[in-house]
N, C-alpha and C positions, 0 to 999 in steps of 0.2 A: 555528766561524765567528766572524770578527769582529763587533765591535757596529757600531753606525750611524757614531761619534763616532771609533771608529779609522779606519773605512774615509777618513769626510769627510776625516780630517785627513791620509791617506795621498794623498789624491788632491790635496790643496791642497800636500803640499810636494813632490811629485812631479811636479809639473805634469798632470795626469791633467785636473783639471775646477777653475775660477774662476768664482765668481760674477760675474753678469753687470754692468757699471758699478760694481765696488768701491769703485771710488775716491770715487764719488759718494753711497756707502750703500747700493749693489746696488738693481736690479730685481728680485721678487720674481716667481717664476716659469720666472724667464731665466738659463741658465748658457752657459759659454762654455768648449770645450772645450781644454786648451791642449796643448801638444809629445805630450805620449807619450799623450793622450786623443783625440786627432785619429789619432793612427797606427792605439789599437786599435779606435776607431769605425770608421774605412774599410777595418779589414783584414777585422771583424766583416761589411761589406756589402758586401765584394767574396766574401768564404765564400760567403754568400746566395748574390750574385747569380750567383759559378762552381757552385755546389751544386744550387740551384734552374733557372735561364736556359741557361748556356752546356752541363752537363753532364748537362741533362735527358734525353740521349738513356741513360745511364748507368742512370739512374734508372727507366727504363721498359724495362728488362731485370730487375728484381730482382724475385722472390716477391713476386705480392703486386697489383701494376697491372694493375688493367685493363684497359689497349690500352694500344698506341703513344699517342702524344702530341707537338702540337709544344710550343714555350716560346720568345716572343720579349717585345721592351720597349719603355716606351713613356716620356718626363719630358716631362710635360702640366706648364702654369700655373699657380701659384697660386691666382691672381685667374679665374675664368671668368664667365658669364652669369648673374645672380642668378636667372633661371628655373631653371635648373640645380638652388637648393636649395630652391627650390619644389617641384617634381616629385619631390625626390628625399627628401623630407620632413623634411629638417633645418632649413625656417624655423619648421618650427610645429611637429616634436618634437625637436630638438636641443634640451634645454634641461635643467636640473637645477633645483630649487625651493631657495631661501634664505629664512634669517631674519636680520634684523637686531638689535641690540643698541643700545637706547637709550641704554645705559649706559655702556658701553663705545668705542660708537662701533666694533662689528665685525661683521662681516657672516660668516656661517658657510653650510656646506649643512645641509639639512633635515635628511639624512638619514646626517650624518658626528655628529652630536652623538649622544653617551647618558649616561644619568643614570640616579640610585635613588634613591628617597624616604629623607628620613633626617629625624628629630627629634631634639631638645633641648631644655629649658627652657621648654617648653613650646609650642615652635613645627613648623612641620615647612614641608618643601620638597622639591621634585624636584630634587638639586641635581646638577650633570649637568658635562661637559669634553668636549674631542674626541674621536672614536674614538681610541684606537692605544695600545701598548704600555704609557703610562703614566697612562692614561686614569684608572684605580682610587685612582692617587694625589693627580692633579690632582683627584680630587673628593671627597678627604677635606682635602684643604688649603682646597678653597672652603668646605668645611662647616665647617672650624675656624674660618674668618674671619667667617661667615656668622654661624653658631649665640656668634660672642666665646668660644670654648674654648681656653684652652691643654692643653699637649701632656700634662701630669698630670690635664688633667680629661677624657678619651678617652674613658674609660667609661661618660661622660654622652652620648657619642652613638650614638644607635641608627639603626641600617640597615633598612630594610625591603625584601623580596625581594628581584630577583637585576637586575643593569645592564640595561636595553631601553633600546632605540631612542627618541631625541624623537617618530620619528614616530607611536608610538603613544602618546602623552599629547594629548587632546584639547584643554585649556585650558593655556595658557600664564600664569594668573593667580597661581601657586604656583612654577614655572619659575625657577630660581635659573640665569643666565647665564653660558655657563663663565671670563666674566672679569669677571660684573656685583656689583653691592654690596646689588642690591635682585631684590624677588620683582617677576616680571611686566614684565619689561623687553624681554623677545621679540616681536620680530612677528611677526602670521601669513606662515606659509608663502608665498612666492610667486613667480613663474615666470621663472626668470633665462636666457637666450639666453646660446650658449655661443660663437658664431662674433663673429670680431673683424669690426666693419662698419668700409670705410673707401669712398672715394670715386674717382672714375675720370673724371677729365676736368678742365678748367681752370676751370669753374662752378662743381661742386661741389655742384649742387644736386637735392634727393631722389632725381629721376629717374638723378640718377649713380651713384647708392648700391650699394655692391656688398662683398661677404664675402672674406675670405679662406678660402682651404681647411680646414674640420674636421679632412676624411682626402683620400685621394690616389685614393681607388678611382673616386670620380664620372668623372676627369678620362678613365681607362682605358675605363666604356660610353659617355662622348661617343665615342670613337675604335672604337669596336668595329667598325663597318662600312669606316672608311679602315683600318684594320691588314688584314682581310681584303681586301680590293681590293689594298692593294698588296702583299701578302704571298701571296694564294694559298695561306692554309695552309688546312687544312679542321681541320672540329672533331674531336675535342677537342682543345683550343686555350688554353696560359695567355698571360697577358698580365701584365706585370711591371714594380713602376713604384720605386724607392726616389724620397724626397723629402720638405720638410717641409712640415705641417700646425700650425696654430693653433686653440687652443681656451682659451676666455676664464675659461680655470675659478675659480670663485669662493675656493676654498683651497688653492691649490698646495702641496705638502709632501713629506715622506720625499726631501730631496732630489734627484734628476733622476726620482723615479717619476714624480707626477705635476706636469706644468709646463705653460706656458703655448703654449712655440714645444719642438715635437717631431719628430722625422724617424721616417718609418715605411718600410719594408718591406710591398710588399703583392703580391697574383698576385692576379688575378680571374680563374678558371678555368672557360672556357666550356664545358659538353658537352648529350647529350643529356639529357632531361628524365627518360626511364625509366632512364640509367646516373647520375644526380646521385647516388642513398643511395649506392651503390658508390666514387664518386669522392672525399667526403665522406670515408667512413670512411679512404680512401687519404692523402688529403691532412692529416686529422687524426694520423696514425700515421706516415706521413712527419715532420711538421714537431717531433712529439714527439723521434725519434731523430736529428734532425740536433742539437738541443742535445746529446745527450749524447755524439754521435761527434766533439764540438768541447769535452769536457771537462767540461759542466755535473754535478754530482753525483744519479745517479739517485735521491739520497734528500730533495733537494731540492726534485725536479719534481712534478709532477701531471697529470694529464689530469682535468679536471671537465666534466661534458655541465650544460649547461644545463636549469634546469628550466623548464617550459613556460610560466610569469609569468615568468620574467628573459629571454625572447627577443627580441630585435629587432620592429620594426615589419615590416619587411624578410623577417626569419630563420624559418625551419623547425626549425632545427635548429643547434647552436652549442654547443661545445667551447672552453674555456679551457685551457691552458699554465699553469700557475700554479707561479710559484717562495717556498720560503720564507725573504724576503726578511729581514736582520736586524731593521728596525725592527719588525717586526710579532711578534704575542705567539706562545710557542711552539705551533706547530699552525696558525696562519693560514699564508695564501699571498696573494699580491700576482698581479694577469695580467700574464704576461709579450708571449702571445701568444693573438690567439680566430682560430679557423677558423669561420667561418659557413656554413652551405647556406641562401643568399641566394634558391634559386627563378628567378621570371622576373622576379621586382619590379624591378628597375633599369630592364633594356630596355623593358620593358612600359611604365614612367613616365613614361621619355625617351620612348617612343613616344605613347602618349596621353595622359602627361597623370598626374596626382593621382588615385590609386586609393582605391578603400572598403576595409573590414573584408575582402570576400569580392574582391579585388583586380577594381573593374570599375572603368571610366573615372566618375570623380564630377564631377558638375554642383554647379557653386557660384559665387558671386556672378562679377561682370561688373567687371572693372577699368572705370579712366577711358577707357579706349580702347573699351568696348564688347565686348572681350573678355573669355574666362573665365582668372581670376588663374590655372587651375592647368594651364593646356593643356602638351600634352607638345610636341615639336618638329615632329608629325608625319608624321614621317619612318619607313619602314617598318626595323625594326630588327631583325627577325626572321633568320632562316638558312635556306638551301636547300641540301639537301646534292646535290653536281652525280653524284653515284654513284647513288642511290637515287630523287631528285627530292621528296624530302621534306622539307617548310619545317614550322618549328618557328621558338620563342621559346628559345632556350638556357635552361638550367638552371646558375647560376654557383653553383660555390665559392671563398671569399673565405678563404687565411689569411694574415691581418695579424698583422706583429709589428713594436712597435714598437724603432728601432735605439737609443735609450737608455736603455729598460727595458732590454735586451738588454747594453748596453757595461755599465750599473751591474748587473746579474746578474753577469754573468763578474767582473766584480773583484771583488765581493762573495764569490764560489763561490769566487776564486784566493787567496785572501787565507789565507796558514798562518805561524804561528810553530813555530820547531824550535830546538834547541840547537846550533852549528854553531861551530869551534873559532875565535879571532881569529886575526894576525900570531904571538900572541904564545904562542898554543898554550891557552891558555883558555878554556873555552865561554860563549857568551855567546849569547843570544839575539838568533835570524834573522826578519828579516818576511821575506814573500817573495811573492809575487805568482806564483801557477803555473799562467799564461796558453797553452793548447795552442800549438804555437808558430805553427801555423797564424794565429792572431790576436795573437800577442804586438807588441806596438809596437815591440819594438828584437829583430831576429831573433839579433842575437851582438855581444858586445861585443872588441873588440881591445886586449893591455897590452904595452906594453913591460915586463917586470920591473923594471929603470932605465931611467935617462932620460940611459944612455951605451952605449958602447961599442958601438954600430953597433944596438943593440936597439931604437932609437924608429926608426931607419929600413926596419927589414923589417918592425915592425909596421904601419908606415901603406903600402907595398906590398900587403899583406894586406888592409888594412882597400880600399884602393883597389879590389882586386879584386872582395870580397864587395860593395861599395857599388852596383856594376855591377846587380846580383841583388835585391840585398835593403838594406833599411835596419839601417843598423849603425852601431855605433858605437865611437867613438877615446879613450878614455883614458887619460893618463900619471901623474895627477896624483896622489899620496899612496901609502901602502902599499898592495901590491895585493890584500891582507886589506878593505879596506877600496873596494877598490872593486867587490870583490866581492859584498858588500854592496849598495853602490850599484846595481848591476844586478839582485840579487835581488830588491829592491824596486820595480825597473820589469820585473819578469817576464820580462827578459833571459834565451832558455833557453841558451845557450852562450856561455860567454867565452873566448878564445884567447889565451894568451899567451906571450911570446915569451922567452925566458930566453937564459944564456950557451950551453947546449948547443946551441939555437937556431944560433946563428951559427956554429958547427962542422959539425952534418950537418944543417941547414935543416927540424928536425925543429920541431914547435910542441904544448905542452899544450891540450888542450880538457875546460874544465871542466863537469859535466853540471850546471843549476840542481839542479835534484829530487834526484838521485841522490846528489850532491856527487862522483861519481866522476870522475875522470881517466884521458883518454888521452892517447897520444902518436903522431902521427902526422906525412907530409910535409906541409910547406906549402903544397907544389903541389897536396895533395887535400883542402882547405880549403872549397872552396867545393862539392866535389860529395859530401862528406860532412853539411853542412847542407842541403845540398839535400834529399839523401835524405829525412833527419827531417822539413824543413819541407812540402816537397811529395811525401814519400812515392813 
């Protein structure tokens, strides 16, 4: 696998992904996806949504499900009713804890910093860096600058124990900052709100104040009762929503893992309450094998269960995807994707209101209006099944994946060098991007051999044809060694090109990415022989 540094740089001259206002010194958080990272993001969430949504009935024939099931979709607002994240408990636990940095002037999360005691000269310090892959180094460089060592006096500094977490250091008065020049520059821990607040109306004032969306799944139990009324499905029942979410997070990094403005993939999947374990394990074991039937590497992935302290406020039960992603150190994993057993908590919230520990409607303080801050909508949100005559609270499973953890997995996974010969018969090393073609950005490239003899005109025929179908692409320009290349590197799985033989019996080379093999076939069976491959 590639490192961090090639992929980055593949994707910025590729057009894949651009920092967000470059030109201005970038937005920190915010990326902008450009030509061929736009193609393989929406072909990545049209998979989803034909895999999950439209061919659900597919899916509910194989080993394995238990029952039929319908699968329809819903693209809800951004912006909704700030009761909404009341009830739904992300104004008062959506949040991550920060410390600041006197020194520095930078603000970190609590719980991203770790550090080891180390002395010198007679002093000592917890001197600490960010988590991640270079974590051990950035904190022997603070401690060179810290402790005044150059690099022949190493031996003067001693380590004590093994790297932990900041948040188990009690005093921050010893705390060397991972970019400070003095001891005790830290503040105490404290509780940073993750949703972007903006406002709703031409006033502007308190009473107008309102969030933008965390995640996508609220927007899907506001609708729970309109999708059944107009829909007439009966449970079990997914509900399916791609779209983007914000989240104000305090250290954005690893590139598009974690960022500011995100687009997610999610199904909230209604059933009953005594088939929810069953549906759970279905939907965890699903969501695992559709990575890998789209090419992700099984030695990559992971399935991790949640332990009982890392569960949701929400969750019973929760499963992680977890890919291991280049920046992180060998043996970590990054979530790609969590499936949750959510329970009734959503409907139950939006129905009454702000639940306790043991999910009962809680009583607490009295807004300005008299009312209670955490009332639900009141509205009855429950299920009657019209077969049996049995009303119930559904039991929702929830698997959320987000689509650019997702587009930066697959490039990351597609990412190979090989030895591959030039124009000139020489080997020279190939990148190559070996994007299933299902989600590849450009499904086949089109060459004229030259750029005469009636050759550029039956290739762009061709190319006209396949464009009908699929996105393709046309070019003439340089040796065709070399534009070969060119499309390897945008994970182009077919290239066609068109030769002197060509124009005798309208025959056309098709070159295989991966394989590097070549066939030769008519040009009239051009477009139903990609097909095959792309849509099987």
């Amino acid at each position: 696998m590639a490192n961090m540094e090639q992929i980055v740089s593949l994707c910025k001259r590729r057009g894949f992904l651009f920092q967000s206002s470059e030109i201005y010194g970038g937005l920190n958080g915010f990326w902008d996806y450009g030509p061929l990272g736009v193609e393989l993001k929406r072909n990545i969430k049209e998979a989803w949504w034909q895999d999950m949504v439209v061919r659900h009935d597919d899916l509910s024939q194989l080993p394995g499900t238990p029952s039929p099931y319908s699968m329809t979709g819903v693209d809800t607002t951004i912006i909704v009713h700030p009761q909404v994240w009341k009830c739904s408990g992300h104004y008062d636990l959506f949040h991550d804890f920060m410390v600041d940095c006197r020194d520095s002037k930078r603000r970190y999360r609590h719980d991203q910093i770790v550090g080891r005691w180390a002395d010198a000269k007679g002093k000592r310090a917890f001197v600490t860096a960010q988590a991640g892959d270079e974590a051990e180094q950035q904190m022997e460089r603070q401690a060179m600058k810290f402790f005044n060592l150059r690099a022949k006096n190493i031996e003067e500094l001693n380590w004590e124990g093994t790297t932990i977490c900041l948040t188990e250091i009690a005093s921050f008065e010893e705390v060397l900052g991972p970019e400070a020049k003095a001891l005790g520059t830290l503040t105490p821990p404290r509780e940073f709100n993750l949703m972007f607040k903006t406002t709703v109306g031409a006033l502007g004032g308190e009473e107008d104040a309102a969030f933008l969306r965390p995640e996508t799944a609220q927007g899907i139990f506001l609708n729970f009762k309109n999708v059944l009324d107009s829909t007439r499905f009966r449970l079990p029942l997914g509900i399916a929503q791609t779209g983007k979410s914000f989240r104000n997070e305090i250290t954005p990094r690893n590139f598009t893992f974690r960022s500011r403005e995100f687009e997610q993939m999610e199904i909230e999947f209604f059933c009953h309450p005594n088939e929810s374990a069953e549906w759970y394990r279905y939907w965890r074991d699903r969501r695992l094998s559709w990575y890998h039937e789209l090419g992700i590497s099984p030695e990559r992935l992971r399935l991790r269960e949640h332990h009982e302290d890392e569960l949701s406020h929400y969750s019973t039960g929760t499963a992680d995807i977890e890919y291991a992603f280049p920046f992180l150190a060998a043996g970590e994993y990054g979530e790609l994707e969590g499936i949750a057993h959510r329970g009734d908590f959503d409907l139950r919230s939006h129905s009454e209101g702000k639940l306790d520990e043991k999910r009962r409607p809680l009583e607490v303080e009295l807004g300005p209006d008299g009312k209670p801050k955490w009332r639900g909508s009141g509205k009855d949100l429950s299920y009657r099944d019209d077969l049996t005559n049995e009303k119930y609270i559904p039991h929702v499973i929830e698997p959320s994946a987000g689509a650019d953890r997702a587009t930066l997995a697959f490039i990351c996974d597609a990412y190979y060098e090989d030895e591959a010969p030039d124009d000139e018969g020489k080997m020279q090393t190939r990148t190559v991007l070996k994007f299933h073609p299902r989600i590849a950005p450009i499904k086949a490239a089109v060459f004229p051999l030259v750029k005469k003899d009636g050759m550029p005109e039956m290739a762009k025929e061709i190319y006209l044809e396949l464009k009908k179908r699929f996105n393709v692409f046309y070019d003439e320009k340089g040796a065709v060694g070399r534009r070969y290349r060119r499309q390897d590197e945008a994970g182009t799985p077919y290239c066609i090109t068109v030769d002197g033989q060509s124009l005798l019996d309208k025959t056309v080379t098709i070159r295989d990415r991966d394989s590097l093999e070549q066939v030769r076939l008519p040009a009239s069976e051009c477009l139903a022989w990609i097909s095959e491959r792309i849509l099987g």
